[in-house]
PASEBA-1860 file (N, C-alpha, C; in nm, 3 decimals):
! residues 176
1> XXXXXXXX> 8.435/16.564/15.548/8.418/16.438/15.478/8.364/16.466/15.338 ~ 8.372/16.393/15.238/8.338/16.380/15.086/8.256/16.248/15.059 ~ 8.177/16.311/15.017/8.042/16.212/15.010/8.068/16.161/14.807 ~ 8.089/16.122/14.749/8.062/16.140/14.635/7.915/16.021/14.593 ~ 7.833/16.058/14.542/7.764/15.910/14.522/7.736/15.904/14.375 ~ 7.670/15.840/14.292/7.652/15.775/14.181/7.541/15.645/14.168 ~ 7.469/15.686/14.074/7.366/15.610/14.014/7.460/15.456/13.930 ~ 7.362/15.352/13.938/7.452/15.273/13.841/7.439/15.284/13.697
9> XXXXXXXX> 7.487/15.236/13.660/7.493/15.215/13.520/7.353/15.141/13.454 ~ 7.354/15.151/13.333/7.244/15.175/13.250/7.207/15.013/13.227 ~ 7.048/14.980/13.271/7.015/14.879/13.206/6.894/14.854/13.136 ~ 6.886/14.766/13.068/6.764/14.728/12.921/6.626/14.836/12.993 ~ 6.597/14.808/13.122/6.470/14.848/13.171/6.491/15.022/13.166 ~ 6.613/15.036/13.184/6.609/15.211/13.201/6.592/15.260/13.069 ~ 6.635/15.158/12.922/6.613/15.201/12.805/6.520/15.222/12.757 ~ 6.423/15.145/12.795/6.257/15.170/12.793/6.183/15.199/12.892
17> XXXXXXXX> 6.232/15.280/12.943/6.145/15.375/13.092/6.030/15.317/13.122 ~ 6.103/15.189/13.199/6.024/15.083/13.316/6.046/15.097/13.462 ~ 5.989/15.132/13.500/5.979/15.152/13.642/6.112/15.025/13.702 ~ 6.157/15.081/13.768/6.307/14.988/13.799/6.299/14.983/13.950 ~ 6.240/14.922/14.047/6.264/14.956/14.163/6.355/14.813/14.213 ~ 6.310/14.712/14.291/6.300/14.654/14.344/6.357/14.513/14.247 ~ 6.380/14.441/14.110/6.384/14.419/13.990/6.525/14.416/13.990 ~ 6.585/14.317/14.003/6.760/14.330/14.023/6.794/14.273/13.886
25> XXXXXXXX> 6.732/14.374/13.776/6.826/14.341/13.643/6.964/14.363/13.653 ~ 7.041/14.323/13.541/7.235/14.332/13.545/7.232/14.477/13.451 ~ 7.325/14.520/13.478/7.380/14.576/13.338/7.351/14.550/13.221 ~ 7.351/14.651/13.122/7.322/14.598/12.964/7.434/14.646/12.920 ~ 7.513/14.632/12.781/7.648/14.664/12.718/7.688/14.817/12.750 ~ 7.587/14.911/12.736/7.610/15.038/12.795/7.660/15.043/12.933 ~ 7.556/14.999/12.984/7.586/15.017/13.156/7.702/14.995/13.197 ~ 7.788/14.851/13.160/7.883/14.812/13.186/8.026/14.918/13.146
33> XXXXXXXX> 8.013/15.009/13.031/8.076/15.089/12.996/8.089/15.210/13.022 ~ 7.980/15.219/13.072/7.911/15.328/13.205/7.963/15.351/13.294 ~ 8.014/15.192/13.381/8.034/15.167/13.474/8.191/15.168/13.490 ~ 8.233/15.141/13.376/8.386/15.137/13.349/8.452/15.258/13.329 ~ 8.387/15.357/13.261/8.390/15.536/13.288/8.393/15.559/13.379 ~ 8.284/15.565/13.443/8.306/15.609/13.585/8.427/15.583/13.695 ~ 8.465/15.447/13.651/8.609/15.431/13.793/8.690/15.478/13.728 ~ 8.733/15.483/13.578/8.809/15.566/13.577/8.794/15.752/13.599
41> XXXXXXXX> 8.674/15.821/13.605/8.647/15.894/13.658/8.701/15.955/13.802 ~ 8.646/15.843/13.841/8.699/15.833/13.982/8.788/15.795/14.014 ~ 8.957/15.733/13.946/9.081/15.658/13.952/9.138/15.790/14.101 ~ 9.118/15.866/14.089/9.229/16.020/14.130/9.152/16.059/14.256 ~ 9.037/16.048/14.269/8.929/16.126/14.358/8.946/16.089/14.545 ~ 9.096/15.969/14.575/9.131/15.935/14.643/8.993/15.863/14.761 ~ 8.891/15.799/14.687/8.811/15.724/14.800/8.876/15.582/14.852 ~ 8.783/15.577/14.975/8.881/15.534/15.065/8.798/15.366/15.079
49> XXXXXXXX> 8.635/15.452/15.064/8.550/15.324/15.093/8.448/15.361/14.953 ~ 8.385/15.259/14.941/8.264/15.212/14.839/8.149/15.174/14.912 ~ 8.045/15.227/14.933/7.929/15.123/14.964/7.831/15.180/14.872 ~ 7.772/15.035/14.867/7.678/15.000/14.746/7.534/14.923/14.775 ~ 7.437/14.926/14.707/7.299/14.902/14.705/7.325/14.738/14.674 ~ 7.252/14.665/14.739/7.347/14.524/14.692/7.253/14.450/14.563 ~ 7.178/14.552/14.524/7.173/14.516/14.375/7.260/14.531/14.305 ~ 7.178/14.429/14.207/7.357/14.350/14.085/7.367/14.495/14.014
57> XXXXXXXX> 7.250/14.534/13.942/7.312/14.684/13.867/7.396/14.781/13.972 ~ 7.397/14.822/14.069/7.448/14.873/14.188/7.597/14.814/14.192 ~ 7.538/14.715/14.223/7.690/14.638/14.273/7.793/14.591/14.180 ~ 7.740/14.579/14.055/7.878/14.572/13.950/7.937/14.708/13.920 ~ 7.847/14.821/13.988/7.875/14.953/13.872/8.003/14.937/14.013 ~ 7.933/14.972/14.137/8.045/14.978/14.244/8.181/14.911/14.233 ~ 8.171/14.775/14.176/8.322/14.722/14.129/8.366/14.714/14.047 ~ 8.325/14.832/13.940/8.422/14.866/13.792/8.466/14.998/13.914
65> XXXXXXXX> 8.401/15.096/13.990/8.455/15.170/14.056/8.595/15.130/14.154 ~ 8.578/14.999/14.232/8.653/14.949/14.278/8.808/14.901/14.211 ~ 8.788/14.872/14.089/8.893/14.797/14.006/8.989/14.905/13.984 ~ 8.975/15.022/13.967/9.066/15.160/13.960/9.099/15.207/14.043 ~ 9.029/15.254/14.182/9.024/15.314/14.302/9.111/15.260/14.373 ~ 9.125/15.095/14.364/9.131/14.988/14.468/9.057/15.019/14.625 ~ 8.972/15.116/14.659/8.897/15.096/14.745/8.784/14.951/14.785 ~ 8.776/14.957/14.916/8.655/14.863/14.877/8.553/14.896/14.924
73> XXXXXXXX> 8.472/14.726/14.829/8.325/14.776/14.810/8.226/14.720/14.941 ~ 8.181/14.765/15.023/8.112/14.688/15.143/7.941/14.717/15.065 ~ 7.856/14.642/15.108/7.705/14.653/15.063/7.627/14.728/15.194 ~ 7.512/14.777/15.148/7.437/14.804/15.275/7.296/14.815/15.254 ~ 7.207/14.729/15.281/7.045/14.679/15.212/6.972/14.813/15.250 ~ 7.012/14.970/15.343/6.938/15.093/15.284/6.951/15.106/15.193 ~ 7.015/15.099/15.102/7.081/15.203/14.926/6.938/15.096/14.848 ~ 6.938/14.994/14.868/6.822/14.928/14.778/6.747/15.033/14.795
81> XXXXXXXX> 6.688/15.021/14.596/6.563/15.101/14.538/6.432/15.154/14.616 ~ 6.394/15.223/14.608/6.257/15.232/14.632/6.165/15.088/14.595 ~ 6.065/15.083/14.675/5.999/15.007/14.671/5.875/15.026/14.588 ~ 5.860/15.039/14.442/5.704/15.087/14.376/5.628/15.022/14.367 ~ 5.609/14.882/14.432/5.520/14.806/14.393/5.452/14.765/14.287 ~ 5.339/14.799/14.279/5.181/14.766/14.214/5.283/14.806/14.053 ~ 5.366/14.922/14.059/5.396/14.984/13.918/5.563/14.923/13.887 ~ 5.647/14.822/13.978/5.710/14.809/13.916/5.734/14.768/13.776
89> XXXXXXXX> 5.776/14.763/13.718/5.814/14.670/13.499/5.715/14.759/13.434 ~ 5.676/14.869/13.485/5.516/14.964/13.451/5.609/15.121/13.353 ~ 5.550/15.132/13.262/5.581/15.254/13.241/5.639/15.356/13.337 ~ 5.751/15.428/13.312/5.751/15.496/13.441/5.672/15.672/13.441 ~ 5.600/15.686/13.287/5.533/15.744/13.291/5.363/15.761/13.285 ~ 5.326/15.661/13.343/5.202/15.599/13.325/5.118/15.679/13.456 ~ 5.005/15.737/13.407/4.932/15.782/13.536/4.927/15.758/13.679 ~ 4.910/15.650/13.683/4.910/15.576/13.816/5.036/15.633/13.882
97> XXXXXXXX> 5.136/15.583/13.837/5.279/15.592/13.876/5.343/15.746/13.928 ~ 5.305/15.867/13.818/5.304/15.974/13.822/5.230/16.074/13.917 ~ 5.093/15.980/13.969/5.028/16.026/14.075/5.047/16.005/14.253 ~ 5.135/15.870/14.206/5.152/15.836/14.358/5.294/15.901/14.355 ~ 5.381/15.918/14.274/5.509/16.015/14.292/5.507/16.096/14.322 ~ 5.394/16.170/14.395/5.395/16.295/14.392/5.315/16.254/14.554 ~ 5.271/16.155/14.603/5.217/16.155/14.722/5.358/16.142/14.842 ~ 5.406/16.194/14.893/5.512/16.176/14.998/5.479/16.055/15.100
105> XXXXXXXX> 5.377/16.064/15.136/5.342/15.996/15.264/5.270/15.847/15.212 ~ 5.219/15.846/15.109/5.117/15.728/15.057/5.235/15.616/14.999 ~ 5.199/15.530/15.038/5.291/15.398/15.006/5.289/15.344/14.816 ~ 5.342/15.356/14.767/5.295/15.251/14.664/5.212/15.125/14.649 ~ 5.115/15.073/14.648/5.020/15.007/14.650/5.156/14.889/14.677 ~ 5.170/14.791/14.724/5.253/14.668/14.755/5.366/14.708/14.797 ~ 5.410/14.841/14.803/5.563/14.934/14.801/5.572/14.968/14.902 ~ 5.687/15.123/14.876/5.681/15.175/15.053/5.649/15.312/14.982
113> XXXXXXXX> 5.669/15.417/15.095/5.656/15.544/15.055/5.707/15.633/15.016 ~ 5.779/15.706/15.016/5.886/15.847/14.999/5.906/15.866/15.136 ~ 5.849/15.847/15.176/5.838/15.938/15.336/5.957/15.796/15.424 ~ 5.891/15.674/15.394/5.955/15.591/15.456/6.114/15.538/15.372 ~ 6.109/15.614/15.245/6.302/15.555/15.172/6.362/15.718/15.246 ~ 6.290/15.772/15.248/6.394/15.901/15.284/6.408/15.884/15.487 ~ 6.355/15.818/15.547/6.377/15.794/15.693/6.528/15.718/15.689 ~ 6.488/15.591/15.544/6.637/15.497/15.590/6.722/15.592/15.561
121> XXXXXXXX> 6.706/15.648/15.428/6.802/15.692/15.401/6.901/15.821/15.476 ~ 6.793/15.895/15.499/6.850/16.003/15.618/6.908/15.908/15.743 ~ 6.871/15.812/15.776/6.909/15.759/15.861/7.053/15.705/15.832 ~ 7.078/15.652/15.729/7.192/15.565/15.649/7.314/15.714/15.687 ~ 7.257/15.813/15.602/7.371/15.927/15.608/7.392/15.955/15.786 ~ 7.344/15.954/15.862/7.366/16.044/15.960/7.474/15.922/16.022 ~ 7.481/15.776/16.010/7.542/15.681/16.012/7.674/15.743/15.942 ~ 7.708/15.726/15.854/7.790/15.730/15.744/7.865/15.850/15.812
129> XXXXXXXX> 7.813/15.946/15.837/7.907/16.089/15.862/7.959/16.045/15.985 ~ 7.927/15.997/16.099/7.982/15.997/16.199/8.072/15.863/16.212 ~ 8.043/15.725/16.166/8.148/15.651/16.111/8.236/15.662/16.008 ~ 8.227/15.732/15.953/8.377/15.790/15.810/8.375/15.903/15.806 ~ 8.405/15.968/15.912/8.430/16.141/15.905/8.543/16.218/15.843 ~ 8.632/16.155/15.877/8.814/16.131/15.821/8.817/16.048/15.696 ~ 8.677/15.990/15.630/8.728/15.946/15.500/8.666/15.976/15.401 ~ 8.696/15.956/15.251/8.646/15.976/15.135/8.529/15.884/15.067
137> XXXXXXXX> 8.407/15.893/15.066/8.332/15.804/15.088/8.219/15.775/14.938 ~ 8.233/15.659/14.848/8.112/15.660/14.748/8.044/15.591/14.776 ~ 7.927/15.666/14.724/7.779/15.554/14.763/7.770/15.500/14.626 ~ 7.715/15.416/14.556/7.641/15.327/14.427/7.532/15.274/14.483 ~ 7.459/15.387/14.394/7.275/15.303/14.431/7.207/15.325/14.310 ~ 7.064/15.385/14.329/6.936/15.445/14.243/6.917/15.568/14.223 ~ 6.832/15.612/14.143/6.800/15.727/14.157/6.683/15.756/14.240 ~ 6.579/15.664/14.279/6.509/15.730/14.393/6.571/15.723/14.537
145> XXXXXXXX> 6.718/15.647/14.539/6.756/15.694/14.661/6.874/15.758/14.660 ~ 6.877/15.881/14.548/6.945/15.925/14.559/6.864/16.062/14.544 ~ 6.710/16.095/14.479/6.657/16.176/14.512/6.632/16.202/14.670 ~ 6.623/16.099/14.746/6.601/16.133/14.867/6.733/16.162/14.928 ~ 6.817/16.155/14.902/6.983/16.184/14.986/6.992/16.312/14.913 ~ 6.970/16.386/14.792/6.989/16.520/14.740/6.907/16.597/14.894 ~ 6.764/16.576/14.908/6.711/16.656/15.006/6.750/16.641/15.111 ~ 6.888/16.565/15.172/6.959/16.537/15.298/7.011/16.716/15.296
153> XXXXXXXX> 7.065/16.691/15.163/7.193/16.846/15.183/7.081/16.986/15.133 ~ 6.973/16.956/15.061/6.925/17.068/15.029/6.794/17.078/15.025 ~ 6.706/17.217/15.062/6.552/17.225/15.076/6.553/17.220/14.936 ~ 6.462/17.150/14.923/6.388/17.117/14.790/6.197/17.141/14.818 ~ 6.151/17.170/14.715/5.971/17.207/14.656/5.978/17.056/14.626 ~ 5.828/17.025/14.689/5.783/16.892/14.637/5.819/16.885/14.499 ~ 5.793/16.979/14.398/5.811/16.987/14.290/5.957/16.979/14.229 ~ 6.060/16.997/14.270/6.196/16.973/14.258/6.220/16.897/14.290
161> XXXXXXXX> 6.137/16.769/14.417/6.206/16.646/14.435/6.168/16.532/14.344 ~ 6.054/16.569/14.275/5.942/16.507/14.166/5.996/16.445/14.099 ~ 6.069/16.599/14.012/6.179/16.601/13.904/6.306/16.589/13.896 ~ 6.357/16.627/14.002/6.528/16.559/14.043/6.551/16.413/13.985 ~ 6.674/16.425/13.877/6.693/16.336/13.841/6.848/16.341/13.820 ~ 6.949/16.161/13.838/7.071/16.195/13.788/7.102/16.083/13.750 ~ 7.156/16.144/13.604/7.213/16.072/13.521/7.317/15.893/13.546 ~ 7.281/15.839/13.484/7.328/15.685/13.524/7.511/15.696/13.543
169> XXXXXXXX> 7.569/15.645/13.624/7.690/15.651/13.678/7.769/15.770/13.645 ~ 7.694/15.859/13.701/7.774/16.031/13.697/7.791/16.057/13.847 ~ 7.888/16.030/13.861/7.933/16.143/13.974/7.901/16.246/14.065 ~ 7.839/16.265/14.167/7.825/16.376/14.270/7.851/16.402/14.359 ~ 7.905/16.521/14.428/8.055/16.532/14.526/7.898/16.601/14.605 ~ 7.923/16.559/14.739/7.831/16.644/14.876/7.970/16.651/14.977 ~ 7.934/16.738/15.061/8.072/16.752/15.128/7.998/16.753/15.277 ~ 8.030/16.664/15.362/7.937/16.652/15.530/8.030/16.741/15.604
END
C-alpha cells in the first residue's frame, strides 16, 4: 500500500507563527495556491482515496487534491490538530509552548498530550492499512499529526520528533 500524506496549505496564522491547533482558519491566497500545486502534483500518483482532517484548511487543501485526482475526499475527526490548548493563537515560539512540546506525556494545559494524538493516530493508521491495503491512499491534515504518523514508520529521539517538521502541502510517500 502507498500512504502519501500532506500538510495543508498555508494560512494567515502559519504566517505569523501562531500556534494553529484546534482554530479552523481557511486558507489565505497562498495556501489556496498551495493547495492547487499540490493536486496537480499529485494529478499522476494514481490515488484512489483522500482522507482528510475535517478542518476547513485540511479540507479545502484535500479538494484542490481531489479536483485533479478525481479521487475522493472522505473526512475522519483523528487527522484533527493537536489539541494545545492554554497556547493556542500563542506564539508558537513562546516558552511555555516550547516547554510543554517537549513533555510527551503532559497534556497541554486545556489540550491533550503527544502521548494521547499519537494513540489516535497510530490507531487511525493501523485502521487504514488493513482497510485499503490494495489501494493508493492520501491523508490531508497538520503537522503535529503528521509528526506523530512520521514516528509510525520510524524510531525517532525525542529530539527529532521536537523538530520534525513538513512543509505546507508537500507531499510524502510511506509505503505500509
Amino acid at each position: 500500500m502507498k500512504l502519501y500524506c500532506a500538510r495543508h496549505g498555508k494560512t494567515d496564522w502559519n504566517g505569523l507563527d501562531r500556534v494553529q491547533g484546534r482554530t479552523d482558519n481557511p486558507l489565505n491566497e497562498e495556501g489556496i495556491e498551495q493547495a492547487r500545486r499540490l493536486g496537480e502534483a499529485c494529478r499522476d500518483l494514481g490515488i484512489d482515496l483522500i482522507i482528510s482532517s475535517p478542518m476547513i484548511r485540511a479540507h479545502t487543501t484535500a479538494e484542490a487534491v481531489a479536483a485533479t485526482t478525481g479521487a475522493p475526499v472522505i473526512v475522519d475527526d483523528r487527522l484533527i490538530e493537536q489539541d494545545y490548548g492554554i497556547y493556542e493563537g500563542q506564539h508558537r515560539f513562546c516558552d511555555g509552548f516550547l516547554q510543554n512540546k517537549r513533555q510527551f506525556a503532559y497534556c497541554y494545559p486545556g489540550g491533550e498530550s503527544m502521548m494521547k494524538l499519537g494513540q489516535r493516530v497510530y490507531n487511525f493508521l493501523d485502521e487504514v492499512k488493513e482497510k485499503y491495503s490494495d489501494k493508493t491512499v492520501m491523508l490531508v491534515c497538520h503537522g503535529g499529526v503528521l509528526r506523530a504518523l512520521h514516528s509510525y514508520f520510524y524510531d525517532m529521539t525525542n529530539d527529532e520528533y521536537f523538530n520534525y517538521n513538513i512543509d505546507n502541502a508537500t507531499p510524502v510517500l510511506y509505503e505500509l
